[in-house]
C-alpha positions as CSV (number, residue, x, y, z in Angstrom):
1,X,-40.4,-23.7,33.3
2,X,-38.3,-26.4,31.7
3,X,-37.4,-25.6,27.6
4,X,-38.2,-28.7,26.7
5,X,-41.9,-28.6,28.2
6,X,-42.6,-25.7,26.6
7,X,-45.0,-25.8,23.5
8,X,-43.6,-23.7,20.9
9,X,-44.9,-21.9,18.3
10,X,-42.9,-23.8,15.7
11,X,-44.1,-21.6,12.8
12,X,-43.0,-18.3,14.1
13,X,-39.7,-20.1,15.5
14,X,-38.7,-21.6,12.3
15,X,-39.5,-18.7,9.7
16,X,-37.1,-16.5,12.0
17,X,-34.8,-18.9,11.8
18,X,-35.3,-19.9,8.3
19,X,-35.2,-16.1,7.2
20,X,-31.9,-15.5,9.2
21,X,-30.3,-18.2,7.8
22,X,-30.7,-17.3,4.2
23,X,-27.9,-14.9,5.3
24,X,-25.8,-17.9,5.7
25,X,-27.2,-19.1,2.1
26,X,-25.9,-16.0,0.8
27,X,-22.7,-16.2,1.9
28,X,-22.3,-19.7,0.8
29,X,-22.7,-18.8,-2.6
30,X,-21.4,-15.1,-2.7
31,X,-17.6,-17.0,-1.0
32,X,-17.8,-20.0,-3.3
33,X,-19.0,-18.9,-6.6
34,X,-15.6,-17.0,-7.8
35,X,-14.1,-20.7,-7.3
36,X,-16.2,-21.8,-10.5
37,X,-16.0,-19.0,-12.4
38,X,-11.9,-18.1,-11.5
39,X,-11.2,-20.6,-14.7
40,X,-12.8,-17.9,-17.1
41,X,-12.8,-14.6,-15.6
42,X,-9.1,-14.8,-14.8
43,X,-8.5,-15.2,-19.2
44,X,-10.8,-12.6,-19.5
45,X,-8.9,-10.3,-17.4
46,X,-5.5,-11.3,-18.4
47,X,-4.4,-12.3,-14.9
48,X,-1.0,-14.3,-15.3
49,X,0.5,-13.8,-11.9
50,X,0.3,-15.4,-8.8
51,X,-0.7,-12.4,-7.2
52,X,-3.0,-11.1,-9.5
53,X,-5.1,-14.3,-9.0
54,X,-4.9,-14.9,-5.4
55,X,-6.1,-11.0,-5.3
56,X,-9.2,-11.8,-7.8
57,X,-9.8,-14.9,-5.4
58,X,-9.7,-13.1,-2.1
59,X,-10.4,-9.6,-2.7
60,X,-14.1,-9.8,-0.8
61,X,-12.4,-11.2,1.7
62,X,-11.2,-7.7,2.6
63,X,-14.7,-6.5,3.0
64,X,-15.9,-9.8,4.8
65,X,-12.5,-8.2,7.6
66,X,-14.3,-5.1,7.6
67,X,-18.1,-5.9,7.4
68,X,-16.9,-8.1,10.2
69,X,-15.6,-5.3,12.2
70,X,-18.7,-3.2,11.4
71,X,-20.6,-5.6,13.3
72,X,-17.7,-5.3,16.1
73,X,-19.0,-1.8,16.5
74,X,-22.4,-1.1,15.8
75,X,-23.9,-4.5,16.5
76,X,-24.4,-4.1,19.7
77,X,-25.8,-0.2,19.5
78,X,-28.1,-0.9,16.7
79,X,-29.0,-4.2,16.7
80,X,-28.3,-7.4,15.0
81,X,-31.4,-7.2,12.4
82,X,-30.8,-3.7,11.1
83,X,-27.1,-5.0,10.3
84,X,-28.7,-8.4,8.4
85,X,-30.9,-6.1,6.4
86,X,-27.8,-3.6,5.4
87,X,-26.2,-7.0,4.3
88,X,-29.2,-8.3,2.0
89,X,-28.8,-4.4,0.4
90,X,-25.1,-5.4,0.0
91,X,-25.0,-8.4,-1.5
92,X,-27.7,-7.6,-3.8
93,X,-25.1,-4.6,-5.3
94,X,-22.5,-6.5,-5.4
95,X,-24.1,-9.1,-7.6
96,X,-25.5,-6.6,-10.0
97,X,-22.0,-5.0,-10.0
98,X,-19.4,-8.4,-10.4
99,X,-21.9,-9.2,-13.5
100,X,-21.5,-6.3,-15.4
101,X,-17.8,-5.4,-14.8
102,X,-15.7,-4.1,-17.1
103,X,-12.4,-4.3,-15.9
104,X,-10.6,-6.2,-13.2
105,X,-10.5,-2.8,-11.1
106,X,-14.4,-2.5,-10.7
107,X,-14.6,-6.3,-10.7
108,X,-12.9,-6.0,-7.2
109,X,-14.6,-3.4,-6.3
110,X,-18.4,-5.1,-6.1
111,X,-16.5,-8.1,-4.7
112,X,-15.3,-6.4,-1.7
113,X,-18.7,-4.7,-1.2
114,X,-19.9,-8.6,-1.2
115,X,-17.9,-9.1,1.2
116,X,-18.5,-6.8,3.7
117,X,-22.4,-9.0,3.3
118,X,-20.7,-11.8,4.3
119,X,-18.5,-10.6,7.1
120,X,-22.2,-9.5,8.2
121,X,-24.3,-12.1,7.6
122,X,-21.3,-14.9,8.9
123,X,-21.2,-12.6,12.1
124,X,-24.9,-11.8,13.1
125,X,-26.9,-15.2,11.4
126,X,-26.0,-17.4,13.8
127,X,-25.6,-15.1,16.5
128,X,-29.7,-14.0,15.8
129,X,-30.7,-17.1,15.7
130,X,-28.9,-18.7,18.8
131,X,-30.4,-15.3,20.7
132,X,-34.1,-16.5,19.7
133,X,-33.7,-20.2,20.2
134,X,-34.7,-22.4,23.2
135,X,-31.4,-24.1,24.5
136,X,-32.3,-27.7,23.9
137,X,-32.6,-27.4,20.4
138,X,-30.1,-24.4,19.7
139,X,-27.6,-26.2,18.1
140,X,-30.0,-27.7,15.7
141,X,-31.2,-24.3,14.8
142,X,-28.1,-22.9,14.7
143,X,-26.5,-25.4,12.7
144,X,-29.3,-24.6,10.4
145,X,-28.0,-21.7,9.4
146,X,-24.9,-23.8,8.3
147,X,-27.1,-26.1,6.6
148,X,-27.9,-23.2,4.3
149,X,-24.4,-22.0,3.6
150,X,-24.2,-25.4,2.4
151,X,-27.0,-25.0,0.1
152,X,-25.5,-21.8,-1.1
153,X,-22.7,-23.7,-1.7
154,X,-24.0,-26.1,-4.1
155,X,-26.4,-23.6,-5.3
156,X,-23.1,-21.6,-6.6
157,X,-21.5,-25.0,-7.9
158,X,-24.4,-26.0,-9.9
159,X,-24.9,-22.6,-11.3
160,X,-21.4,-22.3,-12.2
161,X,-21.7,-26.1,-13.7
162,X,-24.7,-24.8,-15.6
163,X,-23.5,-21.9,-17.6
164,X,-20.3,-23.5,-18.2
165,X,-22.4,-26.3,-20.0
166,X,-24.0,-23.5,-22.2
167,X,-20.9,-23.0,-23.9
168,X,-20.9,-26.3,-26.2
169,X,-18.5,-25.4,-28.5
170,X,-15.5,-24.9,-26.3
171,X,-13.1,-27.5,-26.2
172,X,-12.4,-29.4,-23.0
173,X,-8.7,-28.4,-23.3
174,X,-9.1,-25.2,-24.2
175,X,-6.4,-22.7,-23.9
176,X,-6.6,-19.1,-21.9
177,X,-6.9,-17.6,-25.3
178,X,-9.6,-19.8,-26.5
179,X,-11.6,-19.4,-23.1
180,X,-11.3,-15.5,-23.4
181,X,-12.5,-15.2,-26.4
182,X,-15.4,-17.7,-25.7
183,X,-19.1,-17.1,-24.4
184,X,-17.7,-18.2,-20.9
185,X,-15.1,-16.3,-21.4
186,X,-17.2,-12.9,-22.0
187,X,-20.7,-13.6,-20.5
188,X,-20.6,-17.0,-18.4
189,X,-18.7,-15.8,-15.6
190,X,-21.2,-12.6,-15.2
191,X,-24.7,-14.7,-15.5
192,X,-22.9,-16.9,-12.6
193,X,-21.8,-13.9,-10.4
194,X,-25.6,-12.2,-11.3
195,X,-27.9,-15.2,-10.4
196,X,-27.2,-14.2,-6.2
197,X,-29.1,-10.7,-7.4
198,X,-33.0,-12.4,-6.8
199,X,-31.9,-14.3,-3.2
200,X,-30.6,-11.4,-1.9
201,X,-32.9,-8.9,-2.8
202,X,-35.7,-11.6,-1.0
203,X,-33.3,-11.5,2.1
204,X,-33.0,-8.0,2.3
205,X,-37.0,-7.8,2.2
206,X,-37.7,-10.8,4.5
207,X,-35.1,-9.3,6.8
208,X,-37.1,-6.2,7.4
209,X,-40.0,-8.0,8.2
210,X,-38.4,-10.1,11.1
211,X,-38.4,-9.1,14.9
212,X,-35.0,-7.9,16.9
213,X,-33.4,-10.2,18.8
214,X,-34.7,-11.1,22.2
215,X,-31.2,-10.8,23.9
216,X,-30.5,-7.4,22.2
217,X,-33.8,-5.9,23.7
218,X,-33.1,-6.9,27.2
219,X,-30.1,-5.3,27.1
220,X,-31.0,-2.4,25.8
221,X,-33.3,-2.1,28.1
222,X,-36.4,-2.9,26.0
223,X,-37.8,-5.5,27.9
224,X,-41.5,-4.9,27.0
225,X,-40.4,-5.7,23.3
226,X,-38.8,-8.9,24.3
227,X,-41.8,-10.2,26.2
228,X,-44.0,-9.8,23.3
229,X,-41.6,-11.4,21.0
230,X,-41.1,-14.3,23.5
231,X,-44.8,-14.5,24.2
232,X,-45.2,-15.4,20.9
233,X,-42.6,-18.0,20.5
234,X,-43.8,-19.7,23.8
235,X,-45.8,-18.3,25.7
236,X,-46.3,-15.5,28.5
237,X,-44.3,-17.4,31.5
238,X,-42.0,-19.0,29.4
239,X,-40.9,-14.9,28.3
240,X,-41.3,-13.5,31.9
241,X,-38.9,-16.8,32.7
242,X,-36.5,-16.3,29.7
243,X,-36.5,-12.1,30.6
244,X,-35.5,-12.8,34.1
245,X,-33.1,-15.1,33.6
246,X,-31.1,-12.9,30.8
247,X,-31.2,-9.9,33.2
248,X,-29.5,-11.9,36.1
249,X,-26.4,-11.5,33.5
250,X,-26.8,-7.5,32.4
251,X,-26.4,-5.1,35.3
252,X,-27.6,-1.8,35.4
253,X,-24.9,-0.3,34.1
254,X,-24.9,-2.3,30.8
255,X,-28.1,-1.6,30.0
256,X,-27.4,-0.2,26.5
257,X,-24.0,-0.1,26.4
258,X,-21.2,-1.7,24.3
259,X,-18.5,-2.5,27.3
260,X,-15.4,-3.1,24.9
261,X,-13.2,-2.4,27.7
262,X,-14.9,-5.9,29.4
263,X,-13.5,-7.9,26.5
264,X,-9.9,-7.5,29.0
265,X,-11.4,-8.8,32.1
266,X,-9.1,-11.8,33.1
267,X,-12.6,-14.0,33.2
268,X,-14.0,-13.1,29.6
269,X,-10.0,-12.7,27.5
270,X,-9.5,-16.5,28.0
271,X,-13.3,-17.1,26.1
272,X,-12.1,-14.4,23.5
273,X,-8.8,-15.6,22.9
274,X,-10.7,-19.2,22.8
275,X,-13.0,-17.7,20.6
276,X,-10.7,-16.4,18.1
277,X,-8.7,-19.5,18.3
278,X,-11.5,-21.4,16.8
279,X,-12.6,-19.4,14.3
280,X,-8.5,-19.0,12.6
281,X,-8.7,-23.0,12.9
282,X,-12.2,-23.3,11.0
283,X,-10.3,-21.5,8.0
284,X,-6.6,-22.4,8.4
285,X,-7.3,-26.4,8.8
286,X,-7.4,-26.5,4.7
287,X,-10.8,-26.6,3.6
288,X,-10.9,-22.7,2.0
289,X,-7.8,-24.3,-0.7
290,X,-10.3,-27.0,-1.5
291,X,-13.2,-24.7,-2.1
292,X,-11.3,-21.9,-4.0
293,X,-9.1,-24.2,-5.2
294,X,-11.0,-27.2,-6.0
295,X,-10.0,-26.8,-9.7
296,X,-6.7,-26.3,-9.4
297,X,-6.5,-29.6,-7.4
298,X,-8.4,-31.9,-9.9
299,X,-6.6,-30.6,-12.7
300,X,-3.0,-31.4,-10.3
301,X,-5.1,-35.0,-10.3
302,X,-5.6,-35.3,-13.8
303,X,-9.0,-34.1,-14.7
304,X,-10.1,-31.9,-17.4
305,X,-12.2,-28.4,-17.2
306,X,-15.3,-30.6,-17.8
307,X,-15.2,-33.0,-15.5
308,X,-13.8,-31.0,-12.7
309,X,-16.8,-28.6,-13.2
310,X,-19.1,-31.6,-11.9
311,X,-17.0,-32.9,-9.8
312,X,-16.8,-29.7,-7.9
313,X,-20.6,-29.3,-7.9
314,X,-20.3,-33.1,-6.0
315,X,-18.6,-31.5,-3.1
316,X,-21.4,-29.6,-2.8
317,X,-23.7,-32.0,-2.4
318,X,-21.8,-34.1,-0.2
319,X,-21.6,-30.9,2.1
320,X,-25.5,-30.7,2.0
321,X,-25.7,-34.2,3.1
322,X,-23.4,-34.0,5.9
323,X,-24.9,-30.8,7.7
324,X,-28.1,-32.6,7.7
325,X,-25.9,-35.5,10.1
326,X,-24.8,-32.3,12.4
327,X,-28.5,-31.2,12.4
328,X,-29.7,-34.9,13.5
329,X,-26.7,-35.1,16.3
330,X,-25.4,-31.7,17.4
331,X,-27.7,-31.4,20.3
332,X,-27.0,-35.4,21.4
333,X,-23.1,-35.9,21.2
334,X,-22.3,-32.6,22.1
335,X,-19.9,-29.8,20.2
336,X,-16.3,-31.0,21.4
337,X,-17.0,-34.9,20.5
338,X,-17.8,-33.6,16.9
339,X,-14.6,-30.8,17.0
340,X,-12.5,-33.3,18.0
341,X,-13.4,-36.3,15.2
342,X,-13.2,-33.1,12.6
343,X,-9.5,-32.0,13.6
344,X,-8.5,-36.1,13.9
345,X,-9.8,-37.0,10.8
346,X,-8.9,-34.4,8.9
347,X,-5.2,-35.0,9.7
348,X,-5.5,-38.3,8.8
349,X,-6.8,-37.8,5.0
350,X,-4.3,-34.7,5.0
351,X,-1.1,-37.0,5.7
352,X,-2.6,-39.6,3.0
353,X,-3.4,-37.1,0.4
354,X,-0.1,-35.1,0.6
355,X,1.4,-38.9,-0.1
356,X,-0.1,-39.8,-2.9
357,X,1.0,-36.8,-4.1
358,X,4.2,-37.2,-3.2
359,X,4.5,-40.5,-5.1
360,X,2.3,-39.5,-8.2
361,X,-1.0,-41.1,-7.5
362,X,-3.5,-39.5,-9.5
363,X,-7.2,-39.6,-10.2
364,X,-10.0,-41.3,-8.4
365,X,-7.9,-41.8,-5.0
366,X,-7.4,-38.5,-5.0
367,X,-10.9,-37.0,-5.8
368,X,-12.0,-39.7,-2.4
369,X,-9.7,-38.4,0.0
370,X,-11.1,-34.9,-1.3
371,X,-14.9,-35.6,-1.0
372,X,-14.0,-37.4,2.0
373,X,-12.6,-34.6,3.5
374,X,-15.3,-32.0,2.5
375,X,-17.6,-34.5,3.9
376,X,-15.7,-34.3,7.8
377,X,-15.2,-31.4,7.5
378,X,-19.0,-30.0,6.9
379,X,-19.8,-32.7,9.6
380,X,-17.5,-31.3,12.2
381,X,-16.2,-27.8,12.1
382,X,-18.0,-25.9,9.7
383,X,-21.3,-26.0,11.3
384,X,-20.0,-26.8,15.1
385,X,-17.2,-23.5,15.4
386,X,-20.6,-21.3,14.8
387,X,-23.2,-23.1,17.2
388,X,-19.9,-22.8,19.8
389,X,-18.9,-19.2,19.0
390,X,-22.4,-18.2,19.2
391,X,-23.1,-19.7,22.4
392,X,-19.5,-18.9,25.4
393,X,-19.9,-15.5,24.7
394,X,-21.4,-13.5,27.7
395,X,-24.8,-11.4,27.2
396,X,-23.2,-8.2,27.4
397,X,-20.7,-8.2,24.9
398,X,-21.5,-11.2,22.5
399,X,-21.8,-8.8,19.7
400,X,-18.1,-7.0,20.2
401,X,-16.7,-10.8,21.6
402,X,-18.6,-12.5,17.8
403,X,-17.3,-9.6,16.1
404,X,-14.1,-10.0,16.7
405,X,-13.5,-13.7,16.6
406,X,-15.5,-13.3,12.8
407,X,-12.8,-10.4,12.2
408,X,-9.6,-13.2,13.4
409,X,-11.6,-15.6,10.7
410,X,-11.6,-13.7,7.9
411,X,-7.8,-12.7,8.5
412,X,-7.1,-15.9,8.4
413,X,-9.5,-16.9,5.3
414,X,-7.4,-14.0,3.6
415,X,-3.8,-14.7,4.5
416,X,-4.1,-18.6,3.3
417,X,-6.5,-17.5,0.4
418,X,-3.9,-14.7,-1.1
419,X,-0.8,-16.6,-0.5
420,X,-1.5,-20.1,-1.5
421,X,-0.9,-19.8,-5.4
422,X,2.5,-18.4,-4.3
423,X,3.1,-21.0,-1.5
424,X,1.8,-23.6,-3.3
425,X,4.8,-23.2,-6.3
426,X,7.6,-23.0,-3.6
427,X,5.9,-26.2,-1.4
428,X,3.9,-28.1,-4.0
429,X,0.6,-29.9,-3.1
430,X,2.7,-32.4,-0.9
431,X,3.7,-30.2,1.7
432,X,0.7,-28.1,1.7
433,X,-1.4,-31.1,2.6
434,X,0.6,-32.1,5.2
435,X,0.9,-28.0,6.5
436,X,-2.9,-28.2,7.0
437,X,-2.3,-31.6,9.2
438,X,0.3,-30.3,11.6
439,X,-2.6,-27.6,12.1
440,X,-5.1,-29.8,12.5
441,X,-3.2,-31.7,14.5
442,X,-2.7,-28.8,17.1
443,X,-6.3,-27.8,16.8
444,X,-7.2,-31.0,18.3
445,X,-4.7,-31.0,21.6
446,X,-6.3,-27.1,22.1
447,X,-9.6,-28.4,21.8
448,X,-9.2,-31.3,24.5
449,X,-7.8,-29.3,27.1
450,X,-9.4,-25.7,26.5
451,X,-12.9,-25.9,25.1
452,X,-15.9,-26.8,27.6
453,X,-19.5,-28.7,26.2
454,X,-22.0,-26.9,25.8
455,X,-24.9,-28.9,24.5
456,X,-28.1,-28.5,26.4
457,X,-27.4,-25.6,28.8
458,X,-28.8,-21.7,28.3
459,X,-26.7,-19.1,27.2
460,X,-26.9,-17.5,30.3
461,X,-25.7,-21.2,31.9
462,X,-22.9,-21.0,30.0
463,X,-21.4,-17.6,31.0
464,X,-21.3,-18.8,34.3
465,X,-19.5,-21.8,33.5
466,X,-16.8,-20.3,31.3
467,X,-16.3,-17.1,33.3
468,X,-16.1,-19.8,36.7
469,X,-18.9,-17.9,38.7
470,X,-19.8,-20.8,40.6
């Protein structure tokens, strides 16, 4: 029976997907939220050195490596929803714990346990729901999930804009000294850290509520499970159909089993290495500077700790808007068209804002080129790297092959996070533009000769397209 003349129970598809995604929301705001609150934490701390600052900035991103690698080896044993509700648990800790830090030690400390929710809930959100989706809308509903990192996002930037607004009687100027001693200096940056506690703790109860992924039953052999599940979502011949065809790509002897050793055959390492290859792109093409950063880069333009405050909650909202565009077209023009306008573009505003730069431009040209980019970018390869990664990974070892391309993100997010303060004194903002549009620029060649369409075809479709069965 064709997807597409299924009927659906809509309700039941969308609150799984809905429920996973909040794990995306949740990471939005748990990996954007120290970007707001860096400007008065860091006083409060006494943090004066590069290094000491990129460290506050990235320190979770040490637990989103690990949480990632967590998933690497116990997603596929356990299951992808037992892992989303250990990540609810976490983030909810690590919110209570950044908010009521006493020193720049412990302060680290929750943060990485945030993280290792993020490297979770990145990893296993999308994966979930592109395991219980029909294939013709799949990249809609997976891109969903993005659409809710987005809203985390701007949830974080307004929230951050918010409590820094309390604080009335701090000058716009204000010193280090003066913002230490401050209420933003002593409680601002806590409340904005603590407002994540009341999402995640509905996550990590929602989560418990939700069904296992379909995939992850069959090939753990509970195929019973999976037919209920599916019977539900569309109907008795639509899961005897969905069952079968899954199967056709688990033998026997994989039935339960994570094969890591499979991740060498010669057919699956060019997917993985493909995989991976993505994923370091998604963070090294520039946009992480601009959302840790964002500050830093309006101040460089001019702006003052007011205005930048709003003008970072703007990016935000522009990255709202334009995942609702990859929702609307995903599933028509197809992932590499969008892939390819991201990497192109991006180039282009990254060569024109490391010039203006370069010759002393400042202001309003260079908060366009900013927002402009944010906007491509949230377009192109935020959402579109996870609808892809989620989908040219084989049945048997998506969880391992996920795991580790989320693990090759993360490095990445981590070495540009923790050494741009330091790179960025010894190249200024000029060069570092331009560094992200040579990357871009290679992105794009890799992705017109190496990555495959996928829109419209079945998981299962897929493997045998990328591993050349046919």
């Amino acid at each position: 029976m064709e997807p597409g003349k299924v009927k659906f129970n809509q309700a039941f598809l969308w609150m799984i997907c809905l429920v996973a995604a909040m794990g995306g929301f949740l990471f939005g705001y748990d990996w954007v939220v120290v970007g707001g609150a860096k400007p008065f934490y860091e006083p409060y701390f006494g943090l004066t050195t590069a290094t000491m600052k990129g460290w506050g900035t990235s320190s979770a991103l040490i637990g989103c490596m690990f949480g990632a690698f967590l998933c690497f080896s116990l997603s596929d044993k356990y299951g992808r929803r037992r892992l989303l509700i250990l990540a609810g648990a976490l983030f909810t800790i690590s919110a209570i714990g950044t908010s009521l830090s006493g020193n720049f030690t412990s302060f680290n400390v929750y943060r990485i346990i945030g993280g290792f929710g993020i490297g979770i809930a990145l990893n296993l959100s999308p994966m979930y729901i592109a395991e219980m989706s029909p294939s013709h809308i799949r990249g809609k509903l997976v891109s969903l999930n993005q659409l809710l990192v987005m809203f985390g996002i701007l949830a974080a930037q307004i929230t951050n804009w918010q409590i820094s607004l309390y604080d009335t009687q701090m000058p716009v100027d204000a010193t280090d000294e003066v913002i230490r001693q401050s209420w933003n200096g002593q409680m601002g940056w806590r409340w904005m850290f603590g407002a994540e506690t009341l999402p995640a703790f509905i996550f990590f109860i929602l989560m418990i509520l939700m069904p296992e992924s379909v995939r992850w039953l069959v090939k753990n052999g509970q195929n019973k499970k999976a037919v209920r599940i599916l019977s539900k979502l569309g109907g008795k011949e639509y899961a005897e159909n969905e069952v079968k065809s899954i199967q056709k790509t688990i033998s026997k002897e994989e039935v339960a089993k994570v094969n890591f050793k499979d991740l060498l055959e010669p057919g699956l390492v060019k997917i993985l290495l493909l995989g991976i290859f993505l994923a370091i792109l998604q963070q090294w093409c520039g946009m992480n500077v601009i959302f840790y950063y964002a500050a830093d880069i309006f101040q460089a333009a001019g702006y003052n700790l007011k205005e930048l405050m709003l003008q970072i909650v703007v990016i935000g909202g522009i990255m709202v808007v334009s995942v609702f565009g990859t929702i609307a077209i995903v599933d028509r023009v197809g992932r590499k068209f969008l892939m390819l306008l991201g990497t192109a573009t991006l180039a282009v505003i990254y060569i024109l804002e490391g010039y203006l730069f370069k010759i002393g431009v400042q202001g309003i040209p260079i908060v366009i080129l900013t927002l402009a980019s944010v906007a491509i970018y949230s377009l192109t390869l935020a959402p579109v790297v996870w609808v892809i990664l989620s989908e040219i990974f084989p049945n048997r070892i998506r969880g391992a092959a996920m795991s580790l391309a989320a693990v090759s993100l993360w490095i990445g997010n981590f070495s540009l996070t923790f050494t741009f303060p330091a790179i960025k004194e010894h190249l200024g903002w000029t060069l570092n533009f331009w560094l992200y549009a040579a990357i871009c620029i290679i992105g794009f060649v890799v992705i017109v000769f190496k990555l495959p369409e996928t829109k419209g075809r079945s998981l299962e479709e897929i493997e045998e397209i990328l591993t050349n069965k046919h």
